[in-house]
C-alpha positions as CSV (number, residue, x, y, z in Angstrom):
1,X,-29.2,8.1,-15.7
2,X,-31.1,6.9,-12.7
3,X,-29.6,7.4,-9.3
4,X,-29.0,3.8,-7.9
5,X,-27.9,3.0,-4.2
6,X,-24.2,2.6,-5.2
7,X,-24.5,6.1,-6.3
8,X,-25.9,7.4,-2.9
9,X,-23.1,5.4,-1.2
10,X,-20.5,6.8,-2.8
11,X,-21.3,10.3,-2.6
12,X,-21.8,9.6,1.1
13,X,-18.3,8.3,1.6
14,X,-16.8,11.3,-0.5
15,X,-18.7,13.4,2.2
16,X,-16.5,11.7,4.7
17,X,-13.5,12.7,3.5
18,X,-12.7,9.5,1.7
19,X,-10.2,9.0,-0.5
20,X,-9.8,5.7,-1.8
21,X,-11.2,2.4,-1.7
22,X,-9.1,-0.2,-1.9
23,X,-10.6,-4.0,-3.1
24,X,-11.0,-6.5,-5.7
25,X,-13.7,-6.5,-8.3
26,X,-16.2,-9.1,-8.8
27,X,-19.9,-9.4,-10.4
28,X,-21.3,-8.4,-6.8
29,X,-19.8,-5.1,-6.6
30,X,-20.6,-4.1,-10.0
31,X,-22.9,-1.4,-8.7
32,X,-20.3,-0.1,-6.2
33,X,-17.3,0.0,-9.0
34,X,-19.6,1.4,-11.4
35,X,-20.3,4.2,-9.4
36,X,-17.0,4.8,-8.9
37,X,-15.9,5.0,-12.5
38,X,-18.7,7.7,-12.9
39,X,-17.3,10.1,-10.5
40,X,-14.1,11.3,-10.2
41,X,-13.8,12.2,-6.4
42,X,-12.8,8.4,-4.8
43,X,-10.1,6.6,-6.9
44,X,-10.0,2.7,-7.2
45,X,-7.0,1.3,-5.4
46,X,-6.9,-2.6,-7.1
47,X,-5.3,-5.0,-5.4
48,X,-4.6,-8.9,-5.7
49,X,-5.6,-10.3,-2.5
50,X,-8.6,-8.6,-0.4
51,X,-6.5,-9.4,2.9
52,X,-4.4,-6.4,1.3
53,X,-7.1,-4.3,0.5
54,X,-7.7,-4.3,4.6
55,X,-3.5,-4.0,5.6
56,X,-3.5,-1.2,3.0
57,X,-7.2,0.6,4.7
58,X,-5.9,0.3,7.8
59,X,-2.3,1.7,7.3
60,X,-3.9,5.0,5.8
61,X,-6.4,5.2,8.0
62,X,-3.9,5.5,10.9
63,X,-1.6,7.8,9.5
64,X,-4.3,10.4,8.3
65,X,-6.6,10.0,11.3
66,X,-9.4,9.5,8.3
67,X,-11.7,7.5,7.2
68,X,-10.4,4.7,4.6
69,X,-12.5,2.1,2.6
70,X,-11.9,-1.3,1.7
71,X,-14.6,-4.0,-0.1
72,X,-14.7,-7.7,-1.3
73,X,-17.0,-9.3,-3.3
74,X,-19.4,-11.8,-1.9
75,X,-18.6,-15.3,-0.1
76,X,-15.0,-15.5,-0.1
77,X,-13.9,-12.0,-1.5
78,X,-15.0,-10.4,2.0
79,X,-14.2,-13.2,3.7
80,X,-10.6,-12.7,2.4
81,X,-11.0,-9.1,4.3
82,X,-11.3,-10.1,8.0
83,X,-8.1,-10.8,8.9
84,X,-6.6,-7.3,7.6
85,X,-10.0,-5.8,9.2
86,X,-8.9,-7.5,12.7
87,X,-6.1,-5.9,12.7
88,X,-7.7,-2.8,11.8
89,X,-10.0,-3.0,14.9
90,X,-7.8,-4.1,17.2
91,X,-5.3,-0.5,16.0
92,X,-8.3,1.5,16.4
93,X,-8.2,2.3,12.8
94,X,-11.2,4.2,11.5
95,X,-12.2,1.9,8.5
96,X,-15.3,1.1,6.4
97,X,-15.4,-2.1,4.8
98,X,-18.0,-3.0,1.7
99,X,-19.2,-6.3,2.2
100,X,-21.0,-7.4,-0.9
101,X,-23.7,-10.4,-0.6
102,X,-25.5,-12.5,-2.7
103,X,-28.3,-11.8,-4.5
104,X,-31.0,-10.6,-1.6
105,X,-33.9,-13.3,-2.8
106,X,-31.0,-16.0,-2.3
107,X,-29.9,-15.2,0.9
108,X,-30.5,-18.2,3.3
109,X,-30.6,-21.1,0.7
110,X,-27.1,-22.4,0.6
111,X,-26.9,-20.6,-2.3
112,X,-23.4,-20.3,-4.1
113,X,-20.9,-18.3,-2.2
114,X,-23.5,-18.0,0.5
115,X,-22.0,-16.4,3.8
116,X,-23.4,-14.0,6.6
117,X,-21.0,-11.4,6.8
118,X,-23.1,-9.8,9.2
119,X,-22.2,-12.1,11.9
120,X,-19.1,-13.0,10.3
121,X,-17.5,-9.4,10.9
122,X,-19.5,-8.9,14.1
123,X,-16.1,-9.6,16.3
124,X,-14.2,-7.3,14.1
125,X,-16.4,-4.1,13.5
126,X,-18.6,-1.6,15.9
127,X,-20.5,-1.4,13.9
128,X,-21.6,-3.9,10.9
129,X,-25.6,-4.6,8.8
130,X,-27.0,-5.6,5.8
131,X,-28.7,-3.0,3.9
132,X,-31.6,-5.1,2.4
133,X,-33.4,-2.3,0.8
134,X,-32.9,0.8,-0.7
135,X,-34.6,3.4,2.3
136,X,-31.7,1.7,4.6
137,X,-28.5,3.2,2.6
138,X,-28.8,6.5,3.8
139,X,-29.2,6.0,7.6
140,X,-26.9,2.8,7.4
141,X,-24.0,4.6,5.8
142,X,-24.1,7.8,7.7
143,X,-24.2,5.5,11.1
144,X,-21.4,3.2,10.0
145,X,-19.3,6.2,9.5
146,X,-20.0,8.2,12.7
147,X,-18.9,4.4,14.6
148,X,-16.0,4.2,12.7
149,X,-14.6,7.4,13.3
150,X,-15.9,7.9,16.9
151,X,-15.1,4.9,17.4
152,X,-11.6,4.7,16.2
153,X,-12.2,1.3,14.3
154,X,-14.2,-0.3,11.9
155,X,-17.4,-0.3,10.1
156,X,-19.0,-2.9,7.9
157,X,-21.7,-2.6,5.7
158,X,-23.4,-5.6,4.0
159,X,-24.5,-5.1,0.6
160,X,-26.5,-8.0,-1.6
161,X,-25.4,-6.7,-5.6
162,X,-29.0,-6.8,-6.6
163,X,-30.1,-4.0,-4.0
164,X,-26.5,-2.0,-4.7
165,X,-27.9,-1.8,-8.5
166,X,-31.6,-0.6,-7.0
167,X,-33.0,3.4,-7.8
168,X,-31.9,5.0,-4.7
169,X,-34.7,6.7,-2.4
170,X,-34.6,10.6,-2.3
171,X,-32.7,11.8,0.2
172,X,-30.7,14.9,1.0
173,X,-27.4,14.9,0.1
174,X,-24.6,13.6,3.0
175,X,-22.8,16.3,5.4
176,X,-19.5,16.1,6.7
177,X,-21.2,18.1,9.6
178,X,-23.8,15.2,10.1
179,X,-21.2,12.2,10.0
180,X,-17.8,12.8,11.3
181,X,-17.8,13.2,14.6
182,X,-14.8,15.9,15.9
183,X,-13.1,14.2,18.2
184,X,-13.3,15.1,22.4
185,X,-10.7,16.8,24.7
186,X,-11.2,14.7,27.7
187,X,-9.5,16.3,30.8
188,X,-9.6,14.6,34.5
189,X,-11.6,15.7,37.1
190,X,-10.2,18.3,39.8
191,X,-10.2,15.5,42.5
192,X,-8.8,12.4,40.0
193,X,-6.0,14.8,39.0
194,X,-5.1,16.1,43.2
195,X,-5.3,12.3,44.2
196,X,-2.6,11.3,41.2
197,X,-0.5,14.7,42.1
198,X,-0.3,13.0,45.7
199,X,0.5,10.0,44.3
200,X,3.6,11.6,42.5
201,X,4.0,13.5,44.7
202,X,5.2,11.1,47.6
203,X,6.9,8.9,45.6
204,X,10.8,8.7,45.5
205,X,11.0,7.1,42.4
206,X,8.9,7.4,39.6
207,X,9.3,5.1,36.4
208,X,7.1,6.3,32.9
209,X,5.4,3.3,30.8
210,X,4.7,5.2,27.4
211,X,2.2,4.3,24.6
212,X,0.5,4.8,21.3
213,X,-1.3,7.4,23.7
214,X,1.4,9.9,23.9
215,X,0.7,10.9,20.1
216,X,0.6,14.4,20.5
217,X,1.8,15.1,23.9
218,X,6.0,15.1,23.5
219,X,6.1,18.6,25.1
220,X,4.5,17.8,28.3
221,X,5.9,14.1,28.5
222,X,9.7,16.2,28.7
223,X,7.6,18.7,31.2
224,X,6.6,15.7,33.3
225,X,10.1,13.8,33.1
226,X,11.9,17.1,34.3
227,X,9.9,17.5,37.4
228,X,9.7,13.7,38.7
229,X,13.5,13.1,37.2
230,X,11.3,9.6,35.8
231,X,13.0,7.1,33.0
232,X,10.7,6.7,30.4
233,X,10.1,3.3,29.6
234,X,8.0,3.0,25.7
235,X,5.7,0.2,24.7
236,X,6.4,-0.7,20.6
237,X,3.0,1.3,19.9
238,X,4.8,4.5,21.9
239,X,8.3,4.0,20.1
240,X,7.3,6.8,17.3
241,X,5.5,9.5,19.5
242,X,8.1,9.1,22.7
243,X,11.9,8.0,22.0
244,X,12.8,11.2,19.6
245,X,14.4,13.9,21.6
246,X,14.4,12.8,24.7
247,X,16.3,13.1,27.2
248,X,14.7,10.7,29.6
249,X,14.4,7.5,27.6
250,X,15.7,4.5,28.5
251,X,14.3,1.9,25.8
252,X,11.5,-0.4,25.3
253,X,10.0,-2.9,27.3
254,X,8.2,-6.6,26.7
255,X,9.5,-9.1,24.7
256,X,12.1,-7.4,22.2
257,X,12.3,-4.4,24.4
258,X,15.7,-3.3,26.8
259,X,17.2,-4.6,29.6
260,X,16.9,-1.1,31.1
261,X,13.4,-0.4,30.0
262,X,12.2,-3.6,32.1
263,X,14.3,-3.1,35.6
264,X,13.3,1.0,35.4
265,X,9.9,-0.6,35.8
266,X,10.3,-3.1,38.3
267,X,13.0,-0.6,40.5
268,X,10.4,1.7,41.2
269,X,8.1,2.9,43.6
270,X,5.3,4.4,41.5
271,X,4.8,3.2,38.0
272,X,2.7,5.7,35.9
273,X,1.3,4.2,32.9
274,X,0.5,7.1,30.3
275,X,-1.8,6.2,27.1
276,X,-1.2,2.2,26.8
277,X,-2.1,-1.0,27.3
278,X,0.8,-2.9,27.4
279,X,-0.3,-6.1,27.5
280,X,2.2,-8.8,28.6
281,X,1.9,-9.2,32.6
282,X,5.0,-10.2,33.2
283,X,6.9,-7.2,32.5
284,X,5.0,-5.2,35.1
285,X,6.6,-4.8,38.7
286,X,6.6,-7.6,40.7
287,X,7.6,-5.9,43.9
288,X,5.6,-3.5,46.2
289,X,5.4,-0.6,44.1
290,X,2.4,1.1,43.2
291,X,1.0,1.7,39.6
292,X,-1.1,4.5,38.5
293,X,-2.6,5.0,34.8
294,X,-3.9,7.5,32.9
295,X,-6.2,6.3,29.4
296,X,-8.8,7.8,27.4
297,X,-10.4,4.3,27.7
298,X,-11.9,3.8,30.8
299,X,-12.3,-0.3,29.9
300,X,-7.8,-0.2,29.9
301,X,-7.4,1.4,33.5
302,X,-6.4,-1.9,35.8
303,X,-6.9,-4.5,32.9
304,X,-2.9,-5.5,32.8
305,X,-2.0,-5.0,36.3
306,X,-3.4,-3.9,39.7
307,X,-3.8,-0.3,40.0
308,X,-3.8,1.9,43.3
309,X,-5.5,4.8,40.9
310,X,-7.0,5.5,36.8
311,X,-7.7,8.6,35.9
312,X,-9.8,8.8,32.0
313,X,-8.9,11.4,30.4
314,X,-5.9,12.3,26.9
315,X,-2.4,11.8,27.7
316,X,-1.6,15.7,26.7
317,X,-4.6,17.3,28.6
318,X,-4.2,15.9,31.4
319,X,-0.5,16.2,32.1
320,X,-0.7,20.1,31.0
321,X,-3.6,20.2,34.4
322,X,-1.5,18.1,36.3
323,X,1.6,20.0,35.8
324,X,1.2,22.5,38.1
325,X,0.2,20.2,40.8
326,X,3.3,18.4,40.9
327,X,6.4,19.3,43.2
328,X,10.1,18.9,41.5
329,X,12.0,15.8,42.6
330,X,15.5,16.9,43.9
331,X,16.6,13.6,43.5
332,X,17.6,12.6,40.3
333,X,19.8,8.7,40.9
334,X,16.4,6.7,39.9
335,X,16.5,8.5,36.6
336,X,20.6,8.5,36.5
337,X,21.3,4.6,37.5
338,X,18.6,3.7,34.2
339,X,20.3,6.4,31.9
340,X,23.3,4.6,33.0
341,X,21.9,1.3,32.0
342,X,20.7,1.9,28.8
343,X,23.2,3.6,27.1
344,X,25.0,0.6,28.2
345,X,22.1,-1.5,26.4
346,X,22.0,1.0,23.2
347,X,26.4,0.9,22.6
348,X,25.0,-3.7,22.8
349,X,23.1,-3.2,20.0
350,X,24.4,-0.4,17.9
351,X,27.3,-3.0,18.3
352,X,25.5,-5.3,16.6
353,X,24.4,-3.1,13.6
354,X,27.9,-2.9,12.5
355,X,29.3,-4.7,10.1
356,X,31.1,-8.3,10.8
357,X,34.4,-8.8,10.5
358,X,33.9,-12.5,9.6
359,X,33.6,-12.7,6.0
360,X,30.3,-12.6,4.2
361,X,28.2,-12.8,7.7
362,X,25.2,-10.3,7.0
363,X,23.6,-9.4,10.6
364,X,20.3,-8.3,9.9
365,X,20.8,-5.6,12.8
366,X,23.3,-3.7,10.1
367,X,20.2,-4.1,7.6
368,X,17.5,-2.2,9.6
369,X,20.8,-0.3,11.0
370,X,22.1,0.7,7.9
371,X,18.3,1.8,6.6
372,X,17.7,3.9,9.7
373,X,20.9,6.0,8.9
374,X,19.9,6.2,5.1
375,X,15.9,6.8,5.4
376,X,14.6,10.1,5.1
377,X,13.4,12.2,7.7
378,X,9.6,12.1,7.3
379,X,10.3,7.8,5.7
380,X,7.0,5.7,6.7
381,X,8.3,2.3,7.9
382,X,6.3,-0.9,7.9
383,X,7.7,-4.0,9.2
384,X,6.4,-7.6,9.3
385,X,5.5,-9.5,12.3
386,X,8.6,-11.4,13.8
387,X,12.0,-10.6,13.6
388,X,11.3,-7.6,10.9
389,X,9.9,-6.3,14.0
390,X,12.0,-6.9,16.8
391,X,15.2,-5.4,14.2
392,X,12.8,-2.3,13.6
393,X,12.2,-1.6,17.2
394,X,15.5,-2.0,18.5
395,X,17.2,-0.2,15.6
396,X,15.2,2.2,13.5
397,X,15.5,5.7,15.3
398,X,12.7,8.1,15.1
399,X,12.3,11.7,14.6
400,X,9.0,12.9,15.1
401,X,8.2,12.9,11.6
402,X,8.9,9.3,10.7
403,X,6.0,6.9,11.5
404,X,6.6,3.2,12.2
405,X,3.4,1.0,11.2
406,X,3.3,-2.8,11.9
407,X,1.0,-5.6,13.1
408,X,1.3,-5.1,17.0
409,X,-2.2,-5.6,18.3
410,X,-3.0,-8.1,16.0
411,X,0.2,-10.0,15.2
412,X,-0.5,-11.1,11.8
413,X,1.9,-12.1,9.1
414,X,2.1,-10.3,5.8
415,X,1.3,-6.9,7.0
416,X,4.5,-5.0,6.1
417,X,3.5,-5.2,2.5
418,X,0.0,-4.1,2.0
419,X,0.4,-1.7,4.8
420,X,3.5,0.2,2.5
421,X,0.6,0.4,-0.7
422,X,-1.9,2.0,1.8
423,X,1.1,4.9,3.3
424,X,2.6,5.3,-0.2
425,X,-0.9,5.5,-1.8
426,X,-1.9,8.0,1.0
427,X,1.9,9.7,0.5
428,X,2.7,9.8,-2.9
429,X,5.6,12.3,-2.4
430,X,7.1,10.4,0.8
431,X,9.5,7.6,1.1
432,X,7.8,4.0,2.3
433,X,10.0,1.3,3.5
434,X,8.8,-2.4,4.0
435,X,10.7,-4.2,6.4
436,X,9.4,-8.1,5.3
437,X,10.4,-11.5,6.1
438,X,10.7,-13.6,3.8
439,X,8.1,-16.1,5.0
440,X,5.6,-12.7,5.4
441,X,6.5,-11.2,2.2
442,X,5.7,-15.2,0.4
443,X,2.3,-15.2,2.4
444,X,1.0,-12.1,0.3
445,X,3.5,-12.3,-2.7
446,X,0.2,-11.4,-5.0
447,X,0.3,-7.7,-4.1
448,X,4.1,-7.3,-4.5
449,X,2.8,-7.0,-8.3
450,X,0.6,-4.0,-7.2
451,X,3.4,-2.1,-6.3
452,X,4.4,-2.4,-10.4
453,X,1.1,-2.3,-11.6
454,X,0.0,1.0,-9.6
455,X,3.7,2.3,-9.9
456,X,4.1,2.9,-6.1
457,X,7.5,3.4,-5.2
458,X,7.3,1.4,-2.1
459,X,11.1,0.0,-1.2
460,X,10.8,-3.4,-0.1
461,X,13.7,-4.8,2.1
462,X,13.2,-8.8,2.4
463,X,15.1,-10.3,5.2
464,X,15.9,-13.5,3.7
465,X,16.6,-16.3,6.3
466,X,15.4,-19.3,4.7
467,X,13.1,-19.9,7.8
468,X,10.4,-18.3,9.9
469,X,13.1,-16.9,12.1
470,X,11.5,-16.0,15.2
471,X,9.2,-18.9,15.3
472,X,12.3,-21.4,15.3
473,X,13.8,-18.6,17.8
474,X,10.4,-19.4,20.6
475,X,11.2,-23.3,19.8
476,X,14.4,-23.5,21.0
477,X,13.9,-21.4,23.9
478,X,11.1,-23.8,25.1
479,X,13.8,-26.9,24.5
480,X,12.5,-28.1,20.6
481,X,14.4,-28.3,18.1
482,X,13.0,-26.6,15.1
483,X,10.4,-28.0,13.5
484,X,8.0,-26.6,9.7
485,X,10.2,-23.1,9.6
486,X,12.4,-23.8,6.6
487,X,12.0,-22.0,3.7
488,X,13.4,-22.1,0.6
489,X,13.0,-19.0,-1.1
490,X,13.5,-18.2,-5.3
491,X,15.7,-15.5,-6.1
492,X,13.4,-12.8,-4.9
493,X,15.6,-10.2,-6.9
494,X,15.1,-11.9,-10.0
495,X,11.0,-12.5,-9.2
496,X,11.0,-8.6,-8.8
497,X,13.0,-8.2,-12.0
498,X,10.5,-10.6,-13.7
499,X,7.2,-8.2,-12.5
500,X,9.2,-5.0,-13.8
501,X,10.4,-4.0,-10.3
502,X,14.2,-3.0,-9.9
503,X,15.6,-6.2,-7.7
504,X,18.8,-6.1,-5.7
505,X,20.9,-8.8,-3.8
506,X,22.6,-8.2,-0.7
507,X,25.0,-11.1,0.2
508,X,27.8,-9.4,2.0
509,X,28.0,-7.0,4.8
510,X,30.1,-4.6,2.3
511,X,27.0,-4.5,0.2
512,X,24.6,-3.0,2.8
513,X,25.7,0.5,2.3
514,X,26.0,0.6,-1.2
515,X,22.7,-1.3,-2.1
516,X,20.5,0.2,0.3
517,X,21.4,3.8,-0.9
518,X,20.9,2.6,-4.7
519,X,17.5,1.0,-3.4
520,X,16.5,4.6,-1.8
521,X,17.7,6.7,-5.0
522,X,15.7,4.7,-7.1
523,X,12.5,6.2,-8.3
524,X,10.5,3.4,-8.6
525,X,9.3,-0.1,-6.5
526,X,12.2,-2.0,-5.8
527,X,12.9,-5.4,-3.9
528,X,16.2,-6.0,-1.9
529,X,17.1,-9.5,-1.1
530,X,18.9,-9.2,2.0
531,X,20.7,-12.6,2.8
532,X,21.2,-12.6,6.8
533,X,22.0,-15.3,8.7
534,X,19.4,-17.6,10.2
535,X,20.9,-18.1,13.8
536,X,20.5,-14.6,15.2
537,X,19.2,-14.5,18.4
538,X,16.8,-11.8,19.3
539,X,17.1,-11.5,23.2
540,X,14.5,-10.5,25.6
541,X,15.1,-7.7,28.1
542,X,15.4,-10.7,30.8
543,X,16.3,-13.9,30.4
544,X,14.4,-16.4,32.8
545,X,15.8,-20.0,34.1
546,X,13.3,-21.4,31.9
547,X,14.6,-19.9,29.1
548,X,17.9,-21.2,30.1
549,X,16.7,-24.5,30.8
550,X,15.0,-25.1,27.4
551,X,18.3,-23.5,25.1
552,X,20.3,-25.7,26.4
553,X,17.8,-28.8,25.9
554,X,17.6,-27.7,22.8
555,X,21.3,-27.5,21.8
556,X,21.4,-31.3,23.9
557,X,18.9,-32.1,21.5
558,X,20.4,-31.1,18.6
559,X,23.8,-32.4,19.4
560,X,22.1,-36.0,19.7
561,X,20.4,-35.8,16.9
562,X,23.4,-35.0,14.9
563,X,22.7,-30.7,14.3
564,X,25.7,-30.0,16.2
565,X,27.1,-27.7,13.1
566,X,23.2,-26.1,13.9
567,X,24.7,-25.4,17.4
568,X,28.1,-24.5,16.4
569,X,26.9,-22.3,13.3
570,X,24.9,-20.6,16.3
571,X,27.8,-20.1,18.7
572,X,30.2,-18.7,15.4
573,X,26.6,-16.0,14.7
574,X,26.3,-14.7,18.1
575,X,29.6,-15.1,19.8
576,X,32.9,-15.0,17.8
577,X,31.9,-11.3,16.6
């Protein structure tokens, strides 16, 4: 049989390392899914919705470190990729998405399902081109790889069915040698590392800010926090790589961080940021003290804040070369007064996972509580944007071999879902919990049916509100009264029954226990409708006078508009515990 272009792609990605490709057929990829049912070393991942195919890419693609492949059909099957593929970018998730196009003699005359993914994708994608004949594959694939995975994002390539289905051009045969970049130790210079030693150095009181960075570089983070006696404060992307272990943590910052994470950073004198770029400006100090950063991205040193010095170079390396440079901090009541602080914080919340004592209350703190204490060691967590996120931060612990996965660059809904196919697809032998809200888990309710139809064992955990929880949460602290956030939700156990998925109900807090650990024994997919209440309040670390102001408009609001139970359901949820 002749050797088309498809072909030639396909062994090129299996060079790479790949795995997978996750889509949705459809007459323009014939030549790519044909070439993939003659070859046995990529496997088909099908999925409902192409917006999944991406969530699912992307999710592998960061826990392996690898290469991972989506593709959509042409028009609107790849435009149904680019939201997932944002989110992709924006986690530096090394992902190559097939793009297929009308036929190549159509392109340009309105023809039907007529799009130009080539400047569609531009804005998500290093790297992204239409291959318009045959004597481009070879050369386009091998560069949209090396981008990809130098690059730590995504690659696009732009393929019209007719040319896919083309005799490929002789070429030689794809090395991984030739097209997967290793990836560089970047260490400081000698100067860059004395000047942030000095720095350090003269500082009485050092505060940490920890991100996604860190990966990698526990041992020399403790190294660094024994020497300067410095709290470290996490970012969300830094909660798996930094809070495990450690004696120096004292919580998250930002929106749905800790009390003592945000005033260890503004009761400093030196803030060094290590490996993130935490992006919301009004956590940062807002006193005289200095802030220095370290980054492997030279484009993130002084982009959130004003920086007195930015050293490039990897979290790890360069903290193992600035080790020695650094003088030990007698002085340790910087690190003891936020210690002090947050395990004050931590007994607040771990309160809060425990079960109520007013009759069939479920808090959806002793959910995520509940399924931090049950969960395996090595369990992959996904949670949706929203509250699944803020109860996943605050209360899943990690170990060093649990990863945490979410939406937390891009902020999309319906992640938590299609990012548990991609880690229980890419970890067949692990456990994979999807922490979803109910209005995420509805968005992509399509590919809950994947999970029965590629019998992935993915445990999904719905947090069933009846509303999109922390979007009615940001009204009312602005003064509205809430406003398009009700939901009303089927039976989401019985719809899971109904696909051939194991559902369970949990409806009182003396169910959490016992459903959760029949959820986790189960061998197969299953769905647990969690019914919490709707008025939790998710605190930030700080609450402002604005804040204050437009709470208690809003509870004016409601009282004259006749929602006083609203307020008074609220006061019975948060106060009378």
């Amino acid at each position: 049989m002749t050797r088309t272009v498809s072909d030639q792609l396909i062994d090129s990605l299996a060079a790479s390392g790949v795995k997978r490709i996750y889509g949705l057929v459809g007459d323009s990829l014939n030549g790519v899914t044909d070439a993939l049912a003659r070859q046995r070393q990529i496997q088909w991942a099908p999925v409902r919705h192409e917006e999944a195919a991406a969530f699912a890419a992307g999710a592998e693609a960061q826990l392996t470190g690898k290469l991972t492949v989506c593709a959509g059909s042409c028009g609107p099957g790849n435009l149904h990729l680019i939201n997932g593929l944002f989110d992709c970018h924006r986690s530096r998730a090394p992902v190559l998405a097939i793009a297929a196009q009308i036929p190549s003699a159509e392109i340009g005359s309105g023809y039907f399902q007529e799009t130009h993914p080539e400047s569609l994708f531009r804005e998500c994608s290093h790297f992204c081109e239409l291959v318009s004949s045959p004597d481009q594959m070879p050369r386009i694939v091998e560069t949209a790889v090396r981008e990809a995975l130098g690059k730590r994002g995504v690659s696009v390539i732009v393929l019209p069915g007719d040319v896919a289905l083309q005799p490929a051009l002789h070429a030689s045969p794809a090395r991984p040698i030739d097209i997967m970049p290793r990836q560089p130790l970047v260490t400081p210079k000698a100067n860059d590392l004395l000047a942030l030693a000095d720095v350090l150095n003269g500082a009485g009181r050092v505060t940490l800010l920890c991100g996604s960075g860190c990966a990698g570089a526990h041992d020399e983070l403790m190294a660094l926090g024994q020497k300067l006696k410095s709290p470290m404060v996490h970012a969300l992307r830094g909660k798996e790589h930094v809070e495990w272990d450690n004696p120096f943590d004292v919580g998250m910052t930002g929106l749905i961080g800790f009390g003592s994470g945000y005033y260890a950073i503004n009761d400093c004198d030196v803030l060094l940021m290590l490996g993130t770029d935490f992006p919301y400006r009004q956590f940062y100090p807002t006193g005289q003290a200095r802030i220095a950063q370290v980054d492997i991205r030279p484009e993130n040193l002084g982009r959130r804040a004003p920086i007195e010095l930015g050293v490039v170079g990897d979290v790890g390396a360069t903290l193992t070369a600035l080790l020695p440079l650094l003088e030990e901090k007698p002085d340790r009541r910087h690190l003891d007064r936020a210690q002090a602080h947050y395990a004050k914080s931590r007994r607040s919340l771990d309160d809060l996972a425990r079960p109520s004592g007013r009759g069939k209350l479920v808090h959806p703190q002793q959910v995520a509580g509940s399924l931090s204490e049950l969960a395996a060691d090595d369990a992959i967590f996904t949670c949706d944007v929203g509250l699944p996120t803020v109860w996943a931060a605050r209360h899943l612990a990690m170990n060093g071999r649990r990863r945490l996965l979410g939406s937390f660059w891009h902020g999309s809904m319906a992640n938590a879902l299609p990012q548990a196919i991609g880690a229980q697809s890419a970890f067949p032998g692990r456990q994979v919990i999807s922490l979803s809200g109910d209005g995420g888990f509805s968005m992509l309710l399509g590919d809950f049916l994947t999970l029965a139809q590629q019998d992935l064992p993915v445990k999904v955990v719905v947090f069933n509100n009846g509303s999109l929880g922390f979007v009615e949460l940001e009204q009312k602290t602005v003064g509205l009264l809430p406003f398009g956030t009700d939901l009303k939700n089927p039976d989401f156990a019985a719809l899971a029954e109904a696909a051939g998925i194991r559902g369970l109900r949990i409806e009182n807090p003396s169910d959490v226990e016992p459903t959760l650990r029949q959820a986790l024994a189960h061998p197969g997919p299953v769905l647990v409708d969690a019914h919490v209440t709707r008025q939790e309040l998710a605190m930030p670390p700080t609450v402002t006078a604005a804040m204050a102001k437009g709470f208690t408009l809003y509870m004016l609001k409601a009282v004259l508009n006749g929602e006083a139970d609203e307020v008074l359901e609220l006061a019975r949820t948060n106060l009378w515990r």
